[in-house]
C-alpha positions in Angstrom: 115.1 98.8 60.9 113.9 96.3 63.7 113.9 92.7 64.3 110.6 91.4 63.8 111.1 88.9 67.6 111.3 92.9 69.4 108.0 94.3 67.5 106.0 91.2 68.4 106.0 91.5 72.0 104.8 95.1 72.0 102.3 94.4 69.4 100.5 91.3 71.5 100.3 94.3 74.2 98.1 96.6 72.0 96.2 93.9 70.7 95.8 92.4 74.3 97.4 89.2 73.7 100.1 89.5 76.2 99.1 85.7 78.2 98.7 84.1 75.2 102.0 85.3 73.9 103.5 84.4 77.5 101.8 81.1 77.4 102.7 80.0 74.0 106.5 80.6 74.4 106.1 79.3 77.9 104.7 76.0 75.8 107.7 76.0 73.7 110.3 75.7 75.9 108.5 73.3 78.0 107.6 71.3 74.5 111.4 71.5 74.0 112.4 70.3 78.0 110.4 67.6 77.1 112.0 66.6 73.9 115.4 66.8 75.9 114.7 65.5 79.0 112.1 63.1 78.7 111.6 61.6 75.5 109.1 59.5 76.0 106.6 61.9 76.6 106.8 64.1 73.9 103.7 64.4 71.9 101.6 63.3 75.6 101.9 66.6 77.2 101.5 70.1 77.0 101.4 73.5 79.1 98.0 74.3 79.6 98.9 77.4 81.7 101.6 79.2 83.0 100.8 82.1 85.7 102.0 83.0 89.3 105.1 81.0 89.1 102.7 77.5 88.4 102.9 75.6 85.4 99.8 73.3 85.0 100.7 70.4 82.4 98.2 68.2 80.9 99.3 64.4 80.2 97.3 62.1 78.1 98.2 59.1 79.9 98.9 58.4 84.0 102.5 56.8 83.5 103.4 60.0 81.6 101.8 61.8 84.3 103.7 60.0 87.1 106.8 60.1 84.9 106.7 63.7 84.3 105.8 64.0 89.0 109.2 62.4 89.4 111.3 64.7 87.0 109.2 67.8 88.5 112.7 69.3 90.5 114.5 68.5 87.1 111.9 70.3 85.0 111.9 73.3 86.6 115.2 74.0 87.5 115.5 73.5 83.4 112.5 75.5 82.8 113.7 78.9 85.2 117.1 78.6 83.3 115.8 78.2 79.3 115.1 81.2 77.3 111.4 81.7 77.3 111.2 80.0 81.0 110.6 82.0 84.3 110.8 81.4 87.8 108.4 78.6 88.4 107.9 77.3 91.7 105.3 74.7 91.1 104.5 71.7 88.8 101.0 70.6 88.4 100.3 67.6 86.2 96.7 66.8 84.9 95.9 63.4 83.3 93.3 63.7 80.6 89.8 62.5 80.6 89.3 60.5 77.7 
């Protein structure tokens, strides 16, 4: 018998969804970094992508934006640590286009 969480990433690698199982645990943590570490921007940002040790974050507003630029040595230092992080070396913050 085996836990379903150690067939899962073996079967995103036959079905070729590897990144997008990378990315959507990547998302979780940082959804849950967030939640901890800055409140006030939960729900007005998300990973958009995760590769090559860069996480690009997408902000809906510019004061969650700059917000999330002055906690960037915080968040990754969090992120590398957290289960589902990795080493990331660079935070890139996009404000939305509305």
């Amino acid at each position: 018998m085996e836990r379903i969480g150690e067939l899962i990433p073996e079967a995103a690698r036959r079905l070729g969804l590897e990144d997008e199982l990378r990315l959507a645990r990547a998302g979780a943590t940082w959804d849950a970094l967030v939640t901890e570490r800055v409140p006030p921007a939960v729900g007005a940002c998300r990973l958009v992508k995760a590769e090559a040790g860069v996480l690009v974050v997408e902000a809906d507003a510019p004061i969650v934006g700059q917000e999330l630029r002055l906690r960037t040595p915080e968040l990754l230092t969090a992120f590398r640590a957290a289960p589902g992080g990795f080493l990331a070396r660079e935070l890139r913050v996009v404000v939305r286009r509305v």
